[in-house]
C-alpha positions in Angstrom: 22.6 -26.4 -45.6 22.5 -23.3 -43.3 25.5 -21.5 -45.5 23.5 -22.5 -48.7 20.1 -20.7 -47.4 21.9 -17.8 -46.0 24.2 -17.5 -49.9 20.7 -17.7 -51.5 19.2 -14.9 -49.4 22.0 -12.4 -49.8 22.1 -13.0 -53.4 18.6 -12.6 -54.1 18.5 -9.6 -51.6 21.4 -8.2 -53.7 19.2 -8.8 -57.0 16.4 -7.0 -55.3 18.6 -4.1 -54.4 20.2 -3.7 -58.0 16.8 -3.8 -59.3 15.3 -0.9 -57.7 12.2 -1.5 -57.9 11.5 -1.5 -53.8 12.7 0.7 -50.9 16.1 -0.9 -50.0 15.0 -0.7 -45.9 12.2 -3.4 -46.9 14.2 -5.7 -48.7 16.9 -5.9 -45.9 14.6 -6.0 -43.3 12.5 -9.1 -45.0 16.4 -10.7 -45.8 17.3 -10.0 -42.0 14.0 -11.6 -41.1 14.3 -14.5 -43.0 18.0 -15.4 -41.9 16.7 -15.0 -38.6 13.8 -17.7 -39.3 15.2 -20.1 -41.6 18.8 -19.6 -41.3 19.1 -19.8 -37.3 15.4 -21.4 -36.7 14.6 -23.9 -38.9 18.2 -25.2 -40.0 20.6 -24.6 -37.0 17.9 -25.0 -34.4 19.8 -22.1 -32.3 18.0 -19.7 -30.2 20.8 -18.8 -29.1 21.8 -17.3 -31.9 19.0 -15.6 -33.0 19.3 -13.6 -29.3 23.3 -13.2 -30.1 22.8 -11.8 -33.3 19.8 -9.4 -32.4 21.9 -8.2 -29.3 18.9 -6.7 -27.6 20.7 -6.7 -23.8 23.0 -3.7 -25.4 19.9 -1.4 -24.9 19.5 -1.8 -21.3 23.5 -0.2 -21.3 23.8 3.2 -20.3 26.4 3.3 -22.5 24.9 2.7 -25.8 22.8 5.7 -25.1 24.7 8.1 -24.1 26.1 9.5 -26.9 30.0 11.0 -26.8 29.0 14.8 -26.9 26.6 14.3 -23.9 29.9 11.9 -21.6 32.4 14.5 -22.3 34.7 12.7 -24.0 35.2 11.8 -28.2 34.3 8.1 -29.0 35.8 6.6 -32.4 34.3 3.6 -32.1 31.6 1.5 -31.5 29.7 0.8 -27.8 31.6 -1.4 -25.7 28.7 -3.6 -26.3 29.2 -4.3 -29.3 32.5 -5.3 -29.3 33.5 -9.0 -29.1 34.0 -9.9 -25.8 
């Protein structure tokens, strides 16, 4: 059911952006929103999830704010944080 619901979010997200007719932030940010509610919420009862997938811990990193020209050394990739551990 979950895999359904999220299918029929992207694709009507995707119709949304092809039209053009709103700002493409607002459409993913109301598609996010709603696989965060109904997707993780209301079908996989997983709070779990929603915290996983948000990944709000990363901020309190120094790491993800540092940036590479302020450590001294060239990054060319993502913060450790976001990597899979």
């Amino acid at each position: 059911m979950e895999k359904i619901l999220a299918i029929a979010i992207f694709v009507v997200m995707f119709g949304f952006i092809i039209w053009d007719r709103f700002p493409r932030q607002w459409v993913t940010l109301i598609s996010g929103a709603l696989v965060l509610v109904l997707v993780f919420g209301l079908c996989m009862h997983d709070g779990g999830a929603i915290w996983e997938t948000l990944n709000l811990s990363c901020f309190a990193q120094k790491g993800f704010w540092i940036g590479s020209s302020e450590s001294g050394t060239a990054s060319t990739g993502p913060p450790l944080c976001l990597l899979p551990a």
